[in-house]
N, CA, C and O of each residue as an XYZ file, in Angstrom:
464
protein
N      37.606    104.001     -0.136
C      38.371    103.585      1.008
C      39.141    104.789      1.539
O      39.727    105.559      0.779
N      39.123    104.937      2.920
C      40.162    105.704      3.646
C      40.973    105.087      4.616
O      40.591    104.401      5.564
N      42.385    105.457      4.229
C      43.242    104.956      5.118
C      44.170    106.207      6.016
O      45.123    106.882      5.624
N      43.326    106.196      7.625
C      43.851    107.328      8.219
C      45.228    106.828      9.091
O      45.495    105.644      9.296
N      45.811    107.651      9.426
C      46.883    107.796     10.432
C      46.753    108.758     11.264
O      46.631    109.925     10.892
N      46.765    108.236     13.023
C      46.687    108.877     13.972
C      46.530    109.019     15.058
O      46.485    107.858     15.465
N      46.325    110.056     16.422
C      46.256    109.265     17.771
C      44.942    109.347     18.153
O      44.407    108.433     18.780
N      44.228    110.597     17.759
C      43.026    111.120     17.935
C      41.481    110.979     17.093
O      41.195    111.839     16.260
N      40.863    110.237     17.279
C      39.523    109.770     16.568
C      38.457    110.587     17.078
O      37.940    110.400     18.180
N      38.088    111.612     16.169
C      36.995    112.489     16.502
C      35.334    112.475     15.512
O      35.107    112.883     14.373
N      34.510    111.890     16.433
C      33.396    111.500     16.061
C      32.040    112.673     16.431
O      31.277    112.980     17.347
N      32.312    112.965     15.297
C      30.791    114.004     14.846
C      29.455    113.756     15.263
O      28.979    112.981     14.434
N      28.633    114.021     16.116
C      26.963    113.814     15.941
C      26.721    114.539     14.377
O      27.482    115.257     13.728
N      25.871    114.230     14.185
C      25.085    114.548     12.747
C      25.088    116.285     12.740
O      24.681    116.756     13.802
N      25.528    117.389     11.591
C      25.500    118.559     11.854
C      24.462    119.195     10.478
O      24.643    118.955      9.284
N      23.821    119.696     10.832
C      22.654    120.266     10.320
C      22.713    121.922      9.808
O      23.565    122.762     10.097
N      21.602    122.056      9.022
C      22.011    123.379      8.563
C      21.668    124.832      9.816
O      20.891    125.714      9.450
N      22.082    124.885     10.707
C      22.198    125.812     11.300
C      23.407    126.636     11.386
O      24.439    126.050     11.058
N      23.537    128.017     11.798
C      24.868    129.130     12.136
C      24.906    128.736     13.432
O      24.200    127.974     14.094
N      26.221    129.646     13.763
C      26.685    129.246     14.734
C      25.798    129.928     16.340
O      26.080    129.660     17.508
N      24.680    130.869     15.801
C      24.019    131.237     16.715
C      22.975    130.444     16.780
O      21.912    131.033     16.979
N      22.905    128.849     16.637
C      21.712    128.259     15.878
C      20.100    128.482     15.027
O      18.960    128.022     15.080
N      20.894    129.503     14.248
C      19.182    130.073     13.361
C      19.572    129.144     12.310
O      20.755    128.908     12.067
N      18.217    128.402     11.432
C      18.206    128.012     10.376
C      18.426    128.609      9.416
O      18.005    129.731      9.134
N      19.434    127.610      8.515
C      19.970    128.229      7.099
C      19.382    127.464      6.155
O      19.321    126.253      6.368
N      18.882    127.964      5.038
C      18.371    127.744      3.592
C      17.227    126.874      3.904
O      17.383    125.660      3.772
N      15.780    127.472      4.414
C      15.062    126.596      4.267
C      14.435    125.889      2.684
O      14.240    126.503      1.636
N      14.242    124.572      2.933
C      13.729    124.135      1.940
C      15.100    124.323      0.556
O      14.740    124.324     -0.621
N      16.249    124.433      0.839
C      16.756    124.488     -0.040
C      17.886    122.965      0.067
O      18.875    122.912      0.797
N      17.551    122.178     -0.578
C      19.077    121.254     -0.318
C      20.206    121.945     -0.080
O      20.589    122.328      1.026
N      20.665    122.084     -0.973
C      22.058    122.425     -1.332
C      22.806    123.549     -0.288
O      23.983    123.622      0.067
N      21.424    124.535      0.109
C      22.240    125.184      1.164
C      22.222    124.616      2.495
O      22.874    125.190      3.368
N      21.583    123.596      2.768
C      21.589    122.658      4.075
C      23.096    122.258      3.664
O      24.107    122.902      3.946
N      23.047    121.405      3.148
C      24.221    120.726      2.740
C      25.652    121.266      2.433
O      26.599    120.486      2.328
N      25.819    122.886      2.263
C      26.774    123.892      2.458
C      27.070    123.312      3.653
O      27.922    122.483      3.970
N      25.951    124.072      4.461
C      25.830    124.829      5.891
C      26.466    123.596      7.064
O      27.376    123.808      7.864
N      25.729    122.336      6.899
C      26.231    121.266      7.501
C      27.917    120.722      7.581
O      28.523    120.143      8.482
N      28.408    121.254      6.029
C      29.682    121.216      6.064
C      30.502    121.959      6.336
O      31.709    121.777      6.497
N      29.767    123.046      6.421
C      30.674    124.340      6.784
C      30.622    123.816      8.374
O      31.690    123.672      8.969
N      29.592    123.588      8.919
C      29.809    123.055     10.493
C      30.733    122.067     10.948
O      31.614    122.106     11.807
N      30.387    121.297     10.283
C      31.676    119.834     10.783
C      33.325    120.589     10.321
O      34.273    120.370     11.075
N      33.523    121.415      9.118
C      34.988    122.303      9.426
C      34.700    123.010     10.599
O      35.515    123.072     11.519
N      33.867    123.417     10.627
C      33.814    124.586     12.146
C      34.481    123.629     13.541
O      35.516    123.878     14.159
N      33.819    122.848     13.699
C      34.027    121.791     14.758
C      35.269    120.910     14.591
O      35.974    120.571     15.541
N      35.405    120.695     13.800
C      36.800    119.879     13.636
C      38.491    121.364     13.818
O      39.574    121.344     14.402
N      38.064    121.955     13.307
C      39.298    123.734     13.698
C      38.920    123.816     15.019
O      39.975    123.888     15.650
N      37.884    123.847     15.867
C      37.850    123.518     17.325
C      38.804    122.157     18.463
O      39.582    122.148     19.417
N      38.295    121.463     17.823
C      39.486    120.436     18.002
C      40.731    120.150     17.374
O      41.272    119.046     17.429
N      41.072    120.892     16.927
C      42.834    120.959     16.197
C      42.378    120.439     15.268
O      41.349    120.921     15.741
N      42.003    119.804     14.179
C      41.772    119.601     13.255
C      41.319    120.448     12.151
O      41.199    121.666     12.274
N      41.019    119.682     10.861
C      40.673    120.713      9.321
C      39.473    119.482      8.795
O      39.291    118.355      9.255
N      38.913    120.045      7.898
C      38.226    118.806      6.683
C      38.835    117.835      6.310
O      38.346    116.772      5.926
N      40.448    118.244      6.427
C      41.300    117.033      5.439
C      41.733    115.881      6.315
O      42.420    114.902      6.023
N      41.119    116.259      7.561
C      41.023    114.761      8.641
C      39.918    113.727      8.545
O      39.755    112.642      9.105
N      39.091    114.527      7.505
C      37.658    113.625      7.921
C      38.107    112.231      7.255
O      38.904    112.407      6.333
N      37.771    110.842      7.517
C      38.020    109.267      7.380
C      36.534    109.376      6.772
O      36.512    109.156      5.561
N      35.583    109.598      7.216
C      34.493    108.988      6.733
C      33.282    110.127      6.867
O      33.497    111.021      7.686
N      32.131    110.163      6.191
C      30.956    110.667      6.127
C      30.123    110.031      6.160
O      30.359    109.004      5.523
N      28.527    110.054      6.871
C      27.734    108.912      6.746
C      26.553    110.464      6.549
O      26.424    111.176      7.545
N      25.702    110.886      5.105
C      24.677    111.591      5.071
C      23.328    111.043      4.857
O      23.310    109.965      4.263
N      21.970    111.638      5.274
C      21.247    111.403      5.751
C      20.546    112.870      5.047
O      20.809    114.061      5.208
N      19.452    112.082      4.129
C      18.829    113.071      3.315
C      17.310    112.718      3.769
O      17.030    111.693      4.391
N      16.510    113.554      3.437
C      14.918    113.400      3.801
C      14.392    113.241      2.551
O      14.752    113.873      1.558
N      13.472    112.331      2.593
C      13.116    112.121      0.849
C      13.965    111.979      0.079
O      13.916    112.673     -0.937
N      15.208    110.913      0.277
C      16.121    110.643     -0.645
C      15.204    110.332     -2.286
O      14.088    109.848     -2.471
N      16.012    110.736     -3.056
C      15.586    109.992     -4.652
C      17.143    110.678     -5.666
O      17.674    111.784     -5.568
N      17.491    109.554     -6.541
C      17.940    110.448     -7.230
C      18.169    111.831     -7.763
O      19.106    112.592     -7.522
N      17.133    112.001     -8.531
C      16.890    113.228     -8.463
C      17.851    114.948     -7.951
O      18.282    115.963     -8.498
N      17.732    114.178     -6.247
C      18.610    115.175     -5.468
C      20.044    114.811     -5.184
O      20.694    114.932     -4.146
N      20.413    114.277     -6.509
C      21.894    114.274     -6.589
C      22.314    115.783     -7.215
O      23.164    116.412     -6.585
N      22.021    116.091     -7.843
C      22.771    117.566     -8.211
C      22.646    118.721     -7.142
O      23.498    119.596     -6.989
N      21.362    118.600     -6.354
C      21.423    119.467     -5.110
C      22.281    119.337     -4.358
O      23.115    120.219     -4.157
N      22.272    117.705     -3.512
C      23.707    117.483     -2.967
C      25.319    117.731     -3.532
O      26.306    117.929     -2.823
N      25.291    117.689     -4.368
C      27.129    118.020     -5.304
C      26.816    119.615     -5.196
O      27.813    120.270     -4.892
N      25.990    120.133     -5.328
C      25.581    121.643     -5.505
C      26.332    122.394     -3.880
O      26.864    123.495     -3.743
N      26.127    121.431     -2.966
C      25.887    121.929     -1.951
C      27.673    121.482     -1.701
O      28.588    122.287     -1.527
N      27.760    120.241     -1.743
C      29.175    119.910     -1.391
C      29.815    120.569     -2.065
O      30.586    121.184     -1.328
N      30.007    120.885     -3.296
C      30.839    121.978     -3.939
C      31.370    123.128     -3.353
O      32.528    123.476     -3.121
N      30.048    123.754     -3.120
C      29.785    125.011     -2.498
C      30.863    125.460     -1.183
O      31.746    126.312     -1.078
N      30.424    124.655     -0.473
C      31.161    124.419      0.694
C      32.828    123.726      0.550
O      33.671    124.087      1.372
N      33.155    122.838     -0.424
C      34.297    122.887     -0.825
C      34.946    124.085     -1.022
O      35.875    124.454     -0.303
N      34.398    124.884     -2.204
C      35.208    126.577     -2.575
C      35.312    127.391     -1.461
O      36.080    128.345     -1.335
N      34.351    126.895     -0.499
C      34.453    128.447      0.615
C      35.308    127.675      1.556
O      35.622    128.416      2.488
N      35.930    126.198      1.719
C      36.883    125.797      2.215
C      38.162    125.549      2.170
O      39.008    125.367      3.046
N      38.192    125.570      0.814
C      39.188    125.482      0.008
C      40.439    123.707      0.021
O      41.638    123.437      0.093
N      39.062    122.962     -0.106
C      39.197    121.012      0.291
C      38.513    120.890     -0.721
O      37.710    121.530     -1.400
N      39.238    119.464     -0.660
C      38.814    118.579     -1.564
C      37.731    117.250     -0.790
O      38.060    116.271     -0.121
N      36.278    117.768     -1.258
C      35.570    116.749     -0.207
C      35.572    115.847     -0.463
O      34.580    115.550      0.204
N      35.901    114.744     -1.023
C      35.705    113.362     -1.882
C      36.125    112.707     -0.807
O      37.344    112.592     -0.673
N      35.240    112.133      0.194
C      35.585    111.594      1.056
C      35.105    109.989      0.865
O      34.676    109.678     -0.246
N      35.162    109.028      1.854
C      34.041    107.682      1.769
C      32.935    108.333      2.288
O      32.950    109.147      3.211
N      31.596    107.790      1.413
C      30.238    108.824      1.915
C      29.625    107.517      1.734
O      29.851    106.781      0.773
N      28.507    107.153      3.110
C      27.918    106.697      2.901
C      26.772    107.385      2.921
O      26.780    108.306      3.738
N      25.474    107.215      2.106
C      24.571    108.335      1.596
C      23.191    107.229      1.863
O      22.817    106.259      1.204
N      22.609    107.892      3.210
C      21.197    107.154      3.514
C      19.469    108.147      3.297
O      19.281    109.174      3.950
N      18.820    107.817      2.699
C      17.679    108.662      2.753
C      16.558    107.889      3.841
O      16.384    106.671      3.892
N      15.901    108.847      4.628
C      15.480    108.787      5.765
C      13.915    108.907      5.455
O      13.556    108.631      4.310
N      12.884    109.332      6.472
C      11.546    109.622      6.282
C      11.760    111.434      7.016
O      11.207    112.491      6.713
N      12.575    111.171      7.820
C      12.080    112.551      8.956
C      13.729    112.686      9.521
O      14.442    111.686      9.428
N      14.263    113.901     10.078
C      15.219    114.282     10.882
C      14.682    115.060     12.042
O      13.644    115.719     12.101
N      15.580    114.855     12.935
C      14.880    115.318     14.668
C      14.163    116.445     14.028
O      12.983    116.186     14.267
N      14.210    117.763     13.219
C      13.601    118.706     13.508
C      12.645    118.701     11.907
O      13.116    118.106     10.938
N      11.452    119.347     11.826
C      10.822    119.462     10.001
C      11.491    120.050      9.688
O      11.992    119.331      8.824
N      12.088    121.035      9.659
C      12.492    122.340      8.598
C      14.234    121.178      7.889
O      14.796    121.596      6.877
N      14.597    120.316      8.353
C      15.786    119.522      8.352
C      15.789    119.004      7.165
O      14.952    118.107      7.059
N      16.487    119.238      6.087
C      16.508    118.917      4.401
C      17.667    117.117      4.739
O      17.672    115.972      4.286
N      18.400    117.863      5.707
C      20.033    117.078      5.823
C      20.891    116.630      6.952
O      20.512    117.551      7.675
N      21.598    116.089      7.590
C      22.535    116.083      8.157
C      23.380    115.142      8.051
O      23.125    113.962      7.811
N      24.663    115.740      8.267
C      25.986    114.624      7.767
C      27.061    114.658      9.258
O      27.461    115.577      9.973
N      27.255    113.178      9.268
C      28.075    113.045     10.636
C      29.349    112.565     10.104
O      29.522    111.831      9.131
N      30.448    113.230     11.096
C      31.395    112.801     10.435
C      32.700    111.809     11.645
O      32.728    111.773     12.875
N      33.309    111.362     10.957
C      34.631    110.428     11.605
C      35.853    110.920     11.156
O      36.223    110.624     10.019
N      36.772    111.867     12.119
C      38.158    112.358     11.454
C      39.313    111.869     12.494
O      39.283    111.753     13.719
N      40.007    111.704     11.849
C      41.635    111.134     12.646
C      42.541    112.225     12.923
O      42.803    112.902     11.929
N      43.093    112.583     14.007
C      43.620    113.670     13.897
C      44.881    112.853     14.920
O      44.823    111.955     15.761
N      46.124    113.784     14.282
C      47.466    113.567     15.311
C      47.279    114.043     16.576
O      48.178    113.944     17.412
């Protein structure tokens, strides 16, 4: 459960592993999709006055979900935690898919943050 406070509700499209010049990052690698995606939604949320520690909710979206790629995903959220210096433990809802708009696409995570 998250319980936000605030005036501003900022809703994420799905952010994928690309830089900010949009070249693909870590093909075929989970975990660095899953950095990279989070490193984006901080990117975008410090654009709008906000940080990570606004996000209310996560909804991710894996390709070929299976167990399995649970340690890739924590691998990846970690990752991107240390180089943020947050605590990601957010509400995640975690969907596995067939396909994402593009092939090379391991991931994408959309997010919901409350900001003052």
């Amino acid at each position: 459960m998250s319980i936000a406070t605030g005036s501003r509700l900022v809703f994420l499209a799905g952010q994928v592993a690309r830089d900010a010049d949009g070249n693909p990052v870590g093909a075929g690698d989970l975990a660095a999709q899953v950095e990279q995606a989070y490193l984006n939604i901080a990117t975008a949320l410090t654009s709008a006055g906000g940080s990570f520690d606004d996000v209310a909710k996560l909804t991710v979206y894996v390709v070929d979900w299976s167990p399995d790629k649970m340690p890739l995903l924590g691998e990846g959220v970690g990752r991107a935690a240390a180089k943020l210096g947050i605590d990601p433990v957010k509400p995640i809802t975690l969907l596995g898919v067939s396909a994402l708009g593009e092939p090379d696409l391991l991931v994408e995570v959309e997010a919901i943050a409350v900001l003052n």
